[in-house]
C-alpha positions in Angstrom: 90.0 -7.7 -39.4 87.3 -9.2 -40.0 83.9 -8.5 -42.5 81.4 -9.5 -39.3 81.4 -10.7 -36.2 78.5 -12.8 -34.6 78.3 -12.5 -31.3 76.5 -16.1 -30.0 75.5 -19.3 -32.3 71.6 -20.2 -31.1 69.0 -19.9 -34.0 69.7 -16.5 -35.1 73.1 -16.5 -34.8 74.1 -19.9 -36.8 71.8 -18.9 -39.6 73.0 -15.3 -40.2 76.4 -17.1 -40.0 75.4 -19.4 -43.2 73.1 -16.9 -45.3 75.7 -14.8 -45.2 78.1 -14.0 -48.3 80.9 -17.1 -48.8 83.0 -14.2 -49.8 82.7 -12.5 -46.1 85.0 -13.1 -43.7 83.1 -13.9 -40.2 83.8 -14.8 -36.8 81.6 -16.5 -34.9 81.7 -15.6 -30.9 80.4 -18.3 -28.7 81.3 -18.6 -24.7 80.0 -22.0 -24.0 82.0 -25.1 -25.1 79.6 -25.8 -28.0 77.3 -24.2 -30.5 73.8 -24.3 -30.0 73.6 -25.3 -26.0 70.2 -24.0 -25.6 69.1 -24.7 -28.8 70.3 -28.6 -28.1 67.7 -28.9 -24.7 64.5 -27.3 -26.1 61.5 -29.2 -26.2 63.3 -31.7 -24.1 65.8 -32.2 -26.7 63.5 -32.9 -29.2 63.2 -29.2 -31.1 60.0 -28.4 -31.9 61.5 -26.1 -34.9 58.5 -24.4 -36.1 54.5 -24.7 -36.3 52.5 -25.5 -39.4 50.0 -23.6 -41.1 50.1 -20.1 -43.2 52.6 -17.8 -42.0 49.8 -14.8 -41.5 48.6 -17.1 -38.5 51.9 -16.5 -36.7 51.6 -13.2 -36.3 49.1 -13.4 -33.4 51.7 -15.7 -31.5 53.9 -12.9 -30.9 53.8 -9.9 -28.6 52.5 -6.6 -30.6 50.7 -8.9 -32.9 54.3 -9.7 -34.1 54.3 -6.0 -35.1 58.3 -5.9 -35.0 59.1 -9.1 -37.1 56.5 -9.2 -39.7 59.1 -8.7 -42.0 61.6 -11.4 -40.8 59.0 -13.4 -41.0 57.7 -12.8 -44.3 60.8 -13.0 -45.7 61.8 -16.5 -44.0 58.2 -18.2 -43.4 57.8 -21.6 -41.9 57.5 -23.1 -45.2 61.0 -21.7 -46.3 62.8 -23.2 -43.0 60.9 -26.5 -43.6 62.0 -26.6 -47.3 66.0 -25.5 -46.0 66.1 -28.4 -43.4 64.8 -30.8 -45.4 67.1 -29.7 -48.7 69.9 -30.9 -45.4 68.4 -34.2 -45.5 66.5 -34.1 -42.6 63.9 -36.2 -42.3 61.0 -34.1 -39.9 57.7 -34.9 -38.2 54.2 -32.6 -38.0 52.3 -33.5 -35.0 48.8 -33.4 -34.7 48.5 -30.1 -32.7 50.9 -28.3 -35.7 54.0 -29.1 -33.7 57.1 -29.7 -36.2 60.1 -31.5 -35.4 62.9 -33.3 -36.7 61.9 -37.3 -37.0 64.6 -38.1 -34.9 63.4 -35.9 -32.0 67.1 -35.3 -31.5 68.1 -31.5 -31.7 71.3 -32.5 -32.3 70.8 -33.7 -35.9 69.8 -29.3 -36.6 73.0 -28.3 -35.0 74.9 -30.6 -36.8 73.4 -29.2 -40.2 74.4 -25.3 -39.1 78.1 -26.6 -37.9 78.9 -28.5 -41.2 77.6 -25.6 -43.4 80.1 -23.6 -41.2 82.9 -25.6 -42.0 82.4 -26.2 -45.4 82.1 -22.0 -46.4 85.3 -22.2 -43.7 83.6 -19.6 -41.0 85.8 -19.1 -38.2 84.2 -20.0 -34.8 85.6 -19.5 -31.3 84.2 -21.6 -28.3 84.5 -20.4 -25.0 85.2 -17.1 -26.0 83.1 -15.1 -23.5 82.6 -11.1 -24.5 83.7 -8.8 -22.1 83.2 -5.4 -23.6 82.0 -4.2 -27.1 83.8 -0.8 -28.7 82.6 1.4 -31.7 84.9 3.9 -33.3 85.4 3.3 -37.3 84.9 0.2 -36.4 83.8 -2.7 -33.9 86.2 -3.7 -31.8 85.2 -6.9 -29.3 86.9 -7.5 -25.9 86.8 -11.5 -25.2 88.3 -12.8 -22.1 91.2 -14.3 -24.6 91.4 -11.1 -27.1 89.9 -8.9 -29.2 88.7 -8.9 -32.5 87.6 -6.4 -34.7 85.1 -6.1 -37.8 82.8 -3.6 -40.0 79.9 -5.2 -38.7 78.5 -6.9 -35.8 75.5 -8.8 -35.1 74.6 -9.4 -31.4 72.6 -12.9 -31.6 73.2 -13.6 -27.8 69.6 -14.6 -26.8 67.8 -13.8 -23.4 68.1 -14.2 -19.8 66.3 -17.3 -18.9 68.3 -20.7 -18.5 71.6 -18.7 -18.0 73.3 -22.4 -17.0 72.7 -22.8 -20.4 75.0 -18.9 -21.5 72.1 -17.4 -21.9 72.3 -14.6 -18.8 71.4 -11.5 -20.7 74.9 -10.2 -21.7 73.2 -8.8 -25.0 71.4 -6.4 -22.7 74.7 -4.8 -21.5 76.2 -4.4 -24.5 73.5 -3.1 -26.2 73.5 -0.3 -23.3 76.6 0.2 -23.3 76.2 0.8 -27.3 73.4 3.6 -26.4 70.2 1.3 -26.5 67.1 1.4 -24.7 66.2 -2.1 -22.6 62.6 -2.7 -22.7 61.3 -4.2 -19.0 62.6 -7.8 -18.6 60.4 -10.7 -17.3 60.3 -14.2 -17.8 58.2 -15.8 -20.6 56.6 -19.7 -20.8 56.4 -19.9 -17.4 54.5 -21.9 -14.8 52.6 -20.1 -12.3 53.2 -20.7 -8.2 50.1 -20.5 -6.2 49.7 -21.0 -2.4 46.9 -24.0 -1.8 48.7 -27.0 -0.1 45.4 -28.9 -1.3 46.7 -28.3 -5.0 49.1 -31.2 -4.5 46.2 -33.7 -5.0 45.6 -32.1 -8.3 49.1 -32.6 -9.5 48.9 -34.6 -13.2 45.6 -33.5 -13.8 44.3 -31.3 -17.1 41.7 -29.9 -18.2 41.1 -29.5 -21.7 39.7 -26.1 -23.6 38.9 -24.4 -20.2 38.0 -20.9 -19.7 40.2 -18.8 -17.5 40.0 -15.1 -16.5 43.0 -12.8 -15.6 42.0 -10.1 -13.1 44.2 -7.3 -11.6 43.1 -5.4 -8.7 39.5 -6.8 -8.6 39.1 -5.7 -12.6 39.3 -8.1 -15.7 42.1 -7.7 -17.5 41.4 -10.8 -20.3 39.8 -14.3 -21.1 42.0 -16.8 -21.9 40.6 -20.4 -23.4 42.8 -23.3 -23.9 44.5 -26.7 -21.7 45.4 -26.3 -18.1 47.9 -28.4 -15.9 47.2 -28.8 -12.3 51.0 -28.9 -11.0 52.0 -29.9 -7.3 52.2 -25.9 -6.4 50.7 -24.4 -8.9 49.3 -23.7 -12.4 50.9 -25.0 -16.0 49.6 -25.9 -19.6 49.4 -23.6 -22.8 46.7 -21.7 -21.4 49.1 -20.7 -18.8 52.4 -20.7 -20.4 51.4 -19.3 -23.4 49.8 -16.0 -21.2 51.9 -15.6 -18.6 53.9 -12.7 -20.2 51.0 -10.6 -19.2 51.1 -12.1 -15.1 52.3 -10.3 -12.2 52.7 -11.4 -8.9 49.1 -10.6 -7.0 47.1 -11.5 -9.9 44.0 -13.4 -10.1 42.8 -16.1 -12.1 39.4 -17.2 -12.1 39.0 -20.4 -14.0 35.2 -21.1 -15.5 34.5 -25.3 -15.9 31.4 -24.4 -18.2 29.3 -26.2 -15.9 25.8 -24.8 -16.1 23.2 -27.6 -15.0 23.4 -30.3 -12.7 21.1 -32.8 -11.7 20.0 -31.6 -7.9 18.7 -35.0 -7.2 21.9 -36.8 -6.9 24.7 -35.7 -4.6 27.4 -33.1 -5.8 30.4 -35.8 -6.1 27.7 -37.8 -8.3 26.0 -35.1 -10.2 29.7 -34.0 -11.3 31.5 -37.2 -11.7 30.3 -36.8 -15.7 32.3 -33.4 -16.0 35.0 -33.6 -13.3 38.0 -36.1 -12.0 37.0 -37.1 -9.4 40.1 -35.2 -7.6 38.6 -31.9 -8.6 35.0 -32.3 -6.9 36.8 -33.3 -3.2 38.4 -30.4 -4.1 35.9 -27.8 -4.7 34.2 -29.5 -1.7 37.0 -29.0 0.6 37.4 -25.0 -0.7 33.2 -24.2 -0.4 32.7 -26.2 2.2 30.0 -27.9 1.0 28.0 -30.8 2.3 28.4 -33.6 0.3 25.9 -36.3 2.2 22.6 -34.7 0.8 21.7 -34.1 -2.4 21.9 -30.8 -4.2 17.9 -29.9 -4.0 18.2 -29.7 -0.3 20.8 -27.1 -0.3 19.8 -23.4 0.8 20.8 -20.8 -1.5 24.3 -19.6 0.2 25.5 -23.4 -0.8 24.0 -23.1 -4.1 25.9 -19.8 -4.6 28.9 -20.9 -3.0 29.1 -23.7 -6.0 28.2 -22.1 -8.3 31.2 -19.6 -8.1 33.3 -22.5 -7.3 31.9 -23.8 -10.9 32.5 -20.4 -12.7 34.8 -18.6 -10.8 37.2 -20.7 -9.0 40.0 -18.3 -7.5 43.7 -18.5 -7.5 45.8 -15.7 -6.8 49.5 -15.8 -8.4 52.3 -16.0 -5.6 54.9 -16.0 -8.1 55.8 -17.1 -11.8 58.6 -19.5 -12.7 62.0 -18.2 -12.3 64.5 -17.8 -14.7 65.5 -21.2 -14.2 62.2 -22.5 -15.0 61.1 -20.0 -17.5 61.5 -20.5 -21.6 62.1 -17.5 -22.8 62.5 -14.0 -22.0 59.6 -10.9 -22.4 61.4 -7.5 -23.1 64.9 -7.1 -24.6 66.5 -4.4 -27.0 63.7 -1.8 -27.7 62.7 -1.9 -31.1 62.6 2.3 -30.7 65.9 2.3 -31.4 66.1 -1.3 -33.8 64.9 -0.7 -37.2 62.1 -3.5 -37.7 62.7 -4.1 -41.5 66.3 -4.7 -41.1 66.5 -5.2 -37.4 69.9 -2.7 -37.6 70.8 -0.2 -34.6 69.1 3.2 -35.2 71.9 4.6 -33.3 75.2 2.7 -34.1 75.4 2.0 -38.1 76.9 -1.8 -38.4 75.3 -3.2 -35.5 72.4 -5.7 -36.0 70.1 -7.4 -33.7 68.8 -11.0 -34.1 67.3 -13.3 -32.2 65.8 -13.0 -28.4 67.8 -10.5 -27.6 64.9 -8.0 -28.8 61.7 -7.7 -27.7 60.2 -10.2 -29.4 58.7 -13.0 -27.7 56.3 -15.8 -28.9 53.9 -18.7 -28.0 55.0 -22.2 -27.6 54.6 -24.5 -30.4 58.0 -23.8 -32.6 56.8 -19.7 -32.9 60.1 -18.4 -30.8 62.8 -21.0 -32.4 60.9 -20.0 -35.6 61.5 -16.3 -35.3 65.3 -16.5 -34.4 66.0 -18.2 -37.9 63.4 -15.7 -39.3 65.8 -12.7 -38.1 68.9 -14.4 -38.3 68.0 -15.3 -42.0 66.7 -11.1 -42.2 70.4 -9.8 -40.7 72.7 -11.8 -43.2 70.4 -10.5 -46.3 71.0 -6.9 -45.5 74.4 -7.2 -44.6 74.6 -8.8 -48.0 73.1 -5.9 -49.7 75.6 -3.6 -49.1 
């Protein structure tokens, strides 16, 4: 019998497996043959941990303004995760867009920190121990594919859906069903978007810094979005995508805006915009208004004027599809905080059971925010537990 089971070791899970008591006995549950496995890729493998700045500007980084892990956040800011790993001797780096990551760039040296802790307050952790089936009676009682284990309380730290190569295929979401919970929609988050233009493959390497970009649904404007774009070989990428595209759909319409308001008519279009433009972009927008690039701009009749204009402030692409979960960072949607309590992230409806990590509705910008919130609510979990 033990005090708590964890059921997964990414962010949340190996930090609500060190803050909590030494005096607790706890299992950790992992299915893959290591801790940490998605943890140990992100960011390349580097691990951008966390972002700098005051902790009140994370908020906005989060869906709901962050609404549902204010507190885990308050509680655990960027600062106080900063201050832990470096306490752990490791050395880390702030980049000049805020990004923070260990010196090394190696994830690797993080994990390490979490699995010596581990072993040095003597948790006990199973690898590849896959969870079949979760009971609640008195107790918890946890069906692996090798036995079953029971405890007075249970934390469910088993991340999302995307990258399930990686363990993370959404088995939270069944067993917080099966445990009575509501599932708020699932979609993928941090993804690229697909369009269909074959001519976009000529774009492929190219961004475009602090662009405008408007997201349309059904002919009306939903919201303006400012920020970097990537022109990918089939599509659309960059923060300014990847940090929006939890609002997408398939069919949607983006109009990107090059703040191009006056040319010189004299000179020919691929001159007049060489100044403002790769060069790739203006045989592009050519191609699409089918202009006539041999004459200069003053002898155009309106209709070409017109049709570059809304080339320059309007240029269309409609969303085939958004990256799958495959190609997707995170997940949108999760365990609905209707029936989480946001201040200590336990179960309204079972007493014990705890929440932590991507496994809730919580989902974040790029930059460190998402890794930053796991350890935020990990961190949250083990100090109520504590408490009682």
């Amino acid at each position: 019998m033990y005090d708590v089971i964890i059921i997964g070791s990414g962010p949340a899970g190996l930090m609500a497996g060190i803050e909590l008591k030494k005096e607790l006995k706890v299992l950790i549950l992992e299915k893959n043959e290591q801790m940490g496995k998605k943890l140990l890729v992100s960011g390349a493998g580097q691990c951008n941990f966390t972002h700098s700045g005051s902790i009140l500007e994370f908020f906005s980084k989060y869906n709901n303004e962050g609404r549902f892990i204010k507190r885990s956040l308050s509680l655990f800011t960027n600062e106080d995760l900063i201050e832990f790993f470096i306490d752990n001797n490791l050395d880390i780096v702030t980049r000049e867009d805020g990004k923070i990551f260990p010196k090394s760039l190696k994830a690797k040296d993080i994990i390490n920190i979490f699995e010596n802790k581990l072993i040095k307050m003597k948790r006990e952790i199973k690898l590849k121990n896959k969870v079949i089936k979760i009971e609640h009676g008195e107790d918890f009682t946890v069906h692996t594919e090798t036995g079953k284990y029971e405890s007075k309380y249970l934390i469910i730290a088993t991340g999302g859906m995307t990258y399930p190569s990686l363990g993370t295929s959404g088995d939270g979401y069944d067993f917080a069903e099966s445990l009575g919970h509501r599932i708020e929609p699932l979609n993928v988050g941090l993804s690229p978007v697909y369009i269909k233009d074959d001519e976009l493959v000529n774009l492929s390497g190219i961004t475009l810094k602090e662009i405008e970009l408007s997201h349309y649904r059904n002919g009306k404007k939903i919201n303006i979005f400012s920020g970097d774009l990537l022109f990918t070989h089939k599509g659309l990428s960059g923060p300014i995508i990847i940090d929006n595209s939890r609002y997408f759909k398939n069919g949607d319409q983006l109009r990107l805006n090059f703040g191009i308001d006056s040319l010189n008519e004299k000179k020919l279009i691929k001159n007049a915009l060489r100044e403002f433009l790769p060069e790739k972009i203006t045989i592009y927008l050519m191609r699409k208004c089918n202009l006539d690039t041999e004459k200069p701009m003053i002898q155009w009749n309106k209709k070409e004027k017109n049709k570059l204009n809304e080339a320059l402030h309007e240029l269309k692409f409609s969303i085939d599809s958004l990256g799958n979960i495959n190609e997707s960072m995170i997940t949108c949607g999760g365990v609905s905080f209707k029936d989480t309590s946001s201040k200590t992230l336990q179960s309204r409806m079972v007493p014990g059971l705890y929440f932590a990590g991507e496994v809730l509705d919580v989902d974040g910008e790029s930059g460190g925010y998402n890794i930053q919130a796991a350890f935020s609510m990990g961190h949250l979990v083990a100090g109520e537990i504590n408490k009682i």
